[in-house]
N, C-alpha and C positions, 0 to 999 in steps of 0.2 A: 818204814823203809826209807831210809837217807837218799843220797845221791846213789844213781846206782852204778855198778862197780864199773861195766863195758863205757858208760858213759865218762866216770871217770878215766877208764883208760884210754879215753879219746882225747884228753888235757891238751898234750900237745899238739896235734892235730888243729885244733882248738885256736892254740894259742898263734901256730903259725898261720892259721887262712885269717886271724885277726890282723897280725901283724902285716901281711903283705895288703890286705885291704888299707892298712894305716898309713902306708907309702902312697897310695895311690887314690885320694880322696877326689869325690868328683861333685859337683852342687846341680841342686834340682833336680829335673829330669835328667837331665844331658849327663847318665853314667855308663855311659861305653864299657871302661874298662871292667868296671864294679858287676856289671850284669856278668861280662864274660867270662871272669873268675866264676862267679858263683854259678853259672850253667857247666862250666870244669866241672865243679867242684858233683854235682847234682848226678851229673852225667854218669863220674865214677861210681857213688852212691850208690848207682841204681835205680833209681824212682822210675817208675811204671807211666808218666806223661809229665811232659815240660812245658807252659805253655809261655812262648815270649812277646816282648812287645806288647805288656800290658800299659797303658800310663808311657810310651815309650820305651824305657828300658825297664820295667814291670815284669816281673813272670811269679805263673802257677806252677807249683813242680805237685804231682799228686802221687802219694803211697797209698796201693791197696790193702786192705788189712783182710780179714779171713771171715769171709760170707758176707751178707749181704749188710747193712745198716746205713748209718746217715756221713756224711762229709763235715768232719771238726775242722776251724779255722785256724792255724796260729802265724802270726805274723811280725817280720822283724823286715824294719825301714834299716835303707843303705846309704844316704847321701851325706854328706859333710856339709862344712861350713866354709865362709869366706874370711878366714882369720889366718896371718899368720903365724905357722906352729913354735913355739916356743921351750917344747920339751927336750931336746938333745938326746932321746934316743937315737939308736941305730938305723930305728926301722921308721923314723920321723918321715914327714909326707915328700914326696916328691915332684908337687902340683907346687910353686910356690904362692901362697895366699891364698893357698887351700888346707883344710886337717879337718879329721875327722875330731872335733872338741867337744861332742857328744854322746859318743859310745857307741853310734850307729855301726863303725866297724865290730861291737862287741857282741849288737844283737846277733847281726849274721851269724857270725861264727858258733852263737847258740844255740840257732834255730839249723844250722849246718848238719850240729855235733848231734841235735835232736832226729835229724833226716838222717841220717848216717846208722844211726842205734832202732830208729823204726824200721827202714828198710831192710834190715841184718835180720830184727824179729820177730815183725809183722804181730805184734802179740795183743791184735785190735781186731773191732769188725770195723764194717762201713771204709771211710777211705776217710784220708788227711792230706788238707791242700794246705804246702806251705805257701806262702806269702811273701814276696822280696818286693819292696816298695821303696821307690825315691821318693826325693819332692817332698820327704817332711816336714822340713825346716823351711821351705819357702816354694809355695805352689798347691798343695794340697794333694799327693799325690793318690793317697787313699781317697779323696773324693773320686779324684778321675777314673781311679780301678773302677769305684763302685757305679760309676757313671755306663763305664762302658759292660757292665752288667757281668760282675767276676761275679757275685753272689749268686746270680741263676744261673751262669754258664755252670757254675761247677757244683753247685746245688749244695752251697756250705748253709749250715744250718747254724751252727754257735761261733764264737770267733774271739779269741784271747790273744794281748800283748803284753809283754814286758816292758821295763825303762830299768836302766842302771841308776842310780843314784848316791854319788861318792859322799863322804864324809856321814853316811849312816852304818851302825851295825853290819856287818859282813853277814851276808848270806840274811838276811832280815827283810821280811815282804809286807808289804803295806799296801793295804787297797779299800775300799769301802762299799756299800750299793749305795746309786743313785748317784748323783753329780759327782766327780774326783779330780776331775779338771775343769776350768774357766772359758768359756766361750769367750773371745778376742777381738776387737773390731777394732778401728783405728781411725782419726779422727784430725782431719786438717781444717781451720780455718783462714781462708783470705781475705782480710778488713784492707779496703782501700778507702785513704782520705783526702785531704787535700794539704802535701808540706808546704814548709815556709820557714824563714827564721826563726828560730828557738829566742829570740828577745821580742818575738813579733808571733806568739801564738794565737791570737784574737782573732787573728787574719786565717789561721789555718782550721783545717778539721784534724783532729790527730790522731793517727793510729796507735801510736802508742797508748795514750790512755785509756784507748778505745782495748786495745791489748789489754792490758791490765783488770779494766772492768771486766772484761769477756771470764778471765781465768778465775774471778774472785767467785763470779756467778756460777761459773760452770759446778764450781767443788758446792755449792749449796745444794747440785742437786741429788747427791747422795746423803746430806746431814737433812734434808728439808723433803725432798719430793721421793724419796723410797725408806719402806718400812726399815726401822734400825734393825729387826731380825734377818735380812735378805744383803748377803752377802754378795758385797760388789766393790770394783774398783775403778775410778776414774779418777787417772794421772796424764796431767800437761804436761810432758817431759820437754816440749820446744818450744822457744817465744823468739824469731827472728827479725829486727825492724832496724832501721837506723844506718847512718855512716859516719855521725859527726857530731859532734856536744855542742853544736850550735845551729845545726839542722835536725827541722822538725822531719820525718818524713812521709812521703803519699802512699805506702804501704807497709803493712804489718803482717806475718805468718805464727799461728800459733797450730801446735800437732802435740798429739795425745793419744793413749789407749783406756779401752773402755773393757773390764773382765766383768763378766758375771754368769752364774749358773742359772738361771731359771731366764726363759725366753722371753714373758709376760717385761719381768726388770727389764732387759735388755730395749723393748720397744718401747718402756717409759722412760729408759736414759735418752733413748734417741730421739723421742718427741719433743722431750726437755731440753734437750739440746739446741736442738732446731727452734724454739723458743724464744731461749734465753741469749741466742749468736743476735736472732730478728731485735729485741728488745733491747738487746746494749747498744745494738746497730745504730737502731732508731734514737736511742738518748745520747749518743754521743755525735750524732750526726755524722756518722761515715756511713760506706756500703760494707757488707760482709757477705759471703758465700760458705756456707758447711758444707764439707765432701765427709761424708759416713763413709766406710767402708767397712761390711759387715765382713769377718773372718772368720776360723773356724768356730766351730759348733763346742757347748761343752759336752765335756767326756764324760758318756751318763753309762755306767754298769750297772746289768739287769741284777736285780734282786737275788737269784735264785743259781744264778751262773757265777756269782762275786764266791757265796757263800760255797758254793765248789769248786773255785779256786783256791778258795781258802784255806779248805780241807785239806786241796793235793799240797799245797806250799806247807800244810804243818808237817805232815808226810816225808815230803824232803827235807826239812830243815827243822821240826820239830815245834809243838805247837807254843812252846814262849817265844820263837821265832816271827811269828804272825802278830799282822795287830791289822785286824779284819772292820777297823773303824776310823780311820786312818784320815785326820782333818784334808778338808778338800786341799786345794790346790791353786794360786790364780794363774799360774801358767797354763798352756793352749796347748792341745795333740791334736794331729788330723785323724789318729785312730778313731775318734769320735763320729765321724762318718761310718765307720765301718758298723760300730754300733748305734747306729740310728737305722742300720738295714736289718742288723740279726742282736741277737741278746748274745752278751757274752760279758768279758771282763778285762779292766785294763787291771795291772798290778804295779809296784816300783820294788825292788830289791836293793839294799844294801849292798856297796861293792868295799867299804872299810875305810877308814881313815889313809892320807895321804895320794889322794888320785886327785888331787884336783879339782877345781868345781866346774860345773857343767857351763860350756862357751865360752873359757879359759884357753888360752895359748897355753898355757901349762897343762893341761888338762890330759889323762894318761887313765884309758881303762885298766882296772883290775883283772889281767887273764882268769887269777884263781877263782872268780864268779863263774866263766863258762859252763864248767861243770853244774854246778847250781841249776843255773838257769836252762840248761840245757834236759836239765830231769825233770825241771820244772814242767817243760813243755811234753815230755815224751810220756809223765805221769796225766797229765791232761786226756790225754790221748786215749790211753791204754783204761783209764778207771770212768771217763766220759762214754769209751765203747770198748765195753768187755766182748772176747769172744765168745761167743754163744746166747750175745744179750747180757742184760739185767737179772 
């Protein structure tokens, strides 16, 4: 069974609650506008409870299906980014130094056109809560949902996301069990020394050097202190110090992020760290401070919930479509909380060549995925809870 037909015929539908979201991008929590479309939009639909005010502009919308069984989760984050947009369409953002350069307008309107085609034909048991979640991109919003107990209020049991991903394959799903995304932490240090003349460093302690040491040592601790099989990334991306090619100066800032999938690595980067900041400290004779900041969790799919996503994506798109082993990832999701509550599955879909890459002021979802993705989720649904059972 491909896309199916009613969903297709929802295209543009689709394509216009994507586009007016694209006008009106909002960041983090703080999505006034973005909640109130899509509670419109929910309201017409139909669904049987809306619940708002989750995470702040968060909401549950739930569809009953036909007898009794369990609450499937599916889920599409709404916030944009702080980038000026760049693309010259019509429907370009409206917020200046806001756009949606992630797709987040594209999820909605998937999981819209999915609400829309379940509510018409109920053709499930149990019930399905959809999921409209800010805060992706900065805040964690799916921690806060899960914080403030959306999994037991509504007694979701499994729970599956999408992600666009341009310049792959059109309509093409990629997903894996076990790790598929990078736990993310983030990593500043403060070295203060004593400056002085740059023809008179004898006299001083110097952060720079001290800089330099720091960053040489740090990248050993992935080629030296973690197994070469354990997939991990630590990158210095900032080294701030100085005002003058003849001044030394009293302090140095270096910042960096830390990716990896298994939690054991992650407390060994951070012990290493905290280490090897103390230890250059001490040889170079300046002081240093490390601020860790752990961030989200990596994105772990259950075993068992991957392989039935897997199944429905060959379904709709056919199974040379799928590639159900799909190398991890070191970019970071917050859906990763959500599965750390319930088993489920994250996946990425193919939106085709020429959209632009993701966090691009150019960056332009492909409407013609909607459909896709939109069967994606309503296949989930329907074959996760048959009516009458298994």
């Amino acid at each position: 069974m491909p896309v199916i037909n009613r969903i297709a015929a929802l295209a543009d539908d689709m394509t216009a609650w994507r586009r007016h979201l694209h006008t009106i991008p909002e960041l983090s929590f703080d999505c006034p506008k973005t909640a109130a479309f899509i509670k419109e939009r929910l309201e017409e639909i139909g669904v049987d409870e809306l619940h708002e005010g989750i995470a702040q502009t968060g909401m549950v919308a739930i569809i009953n299906g036909q007898g009794a069984g369990d609450t499937i989760g599916l889920r599409a984050d709404f916030d944009a980014l702080p980038i000026p947009e760049e693309t010259g369409v019509e429907y370009a953002s409206t917020h200046p130094g806001k756009m949606h350069a992630c797709g987040h307008d594209g999820h909605t309107a998937m999981l819209l056109g999915a609400a829309k085609y379940l509510a018409e034909t109920r053709n499930f048991s149990g019930r399905v809560a959809l999921i409209f979640q800010p805060a992706e991109e900065d805040g964690g919003g799916a921690e806060v949902m899960c914080q403030e107990g959306m999994m037991d209020t509504f007694g979701i049991s499994q729970v599956y996301g999408i992600h666009n991903v341009p310049d792959f394959e059109f309509g093409k799903f990629m997903t894996t069990p076990g790790p598929i995304m990078a736990a993310v932490d983030m990593f500043t240090i403060h070295i203060k020394g004593r400056g002085g003349h740059g023809a008179m460093p004898h006299e001083t302690a110097d952060p720079v050097v001290a800089a330099a040491g720091m960053v040489q040592a740090i990248q050993t601790i992935s080629s030296r202190n973690v197994h070469s099989a354990q997939e991990k990334v630590i990158s210095v991306t900032q080294v701030h110090t100085g005002t003058a090619s003849n001044i030394i100066p009293d302090t140095a800032m270096i910042n960096g992020t830390v990716r990896t999938f298994d939690k054991d690595v992650q407390a060994l980067i951070r012990r290493r760290m905290e280490e090897v900041v103390a230890g250059q400290a001490a040889s170079y004779g300046v002081e240093a401070e490390l601020d860790y900041e752990v961030g989200y969790p990596a994105t772990v799919n259950a075993e068992a919930e991957t392989a039935f996503a897997a199944q429905v994506a060959q379904e709709v798109v056919g199974e040379a479509k799928v590639d159900a082993a799909f190398p991890k990832v070191a970019g970071s999701e917050d859906f990763a909380y959500m599965l750390e509550e319930r088993p489920g599955a994250y996946l990425f879909v193919g939106t085709g060549e020429g959209t632009g890459g993701l966090h691009h002021p150019k960056y332009n979802f492909n409407d013609e995925i909607s459909p896709v993705g939109a069967s994606f989720f309503a296949r989930v649904v329907e074959i996760a809870q048959p009516v009458g059972g298994r």
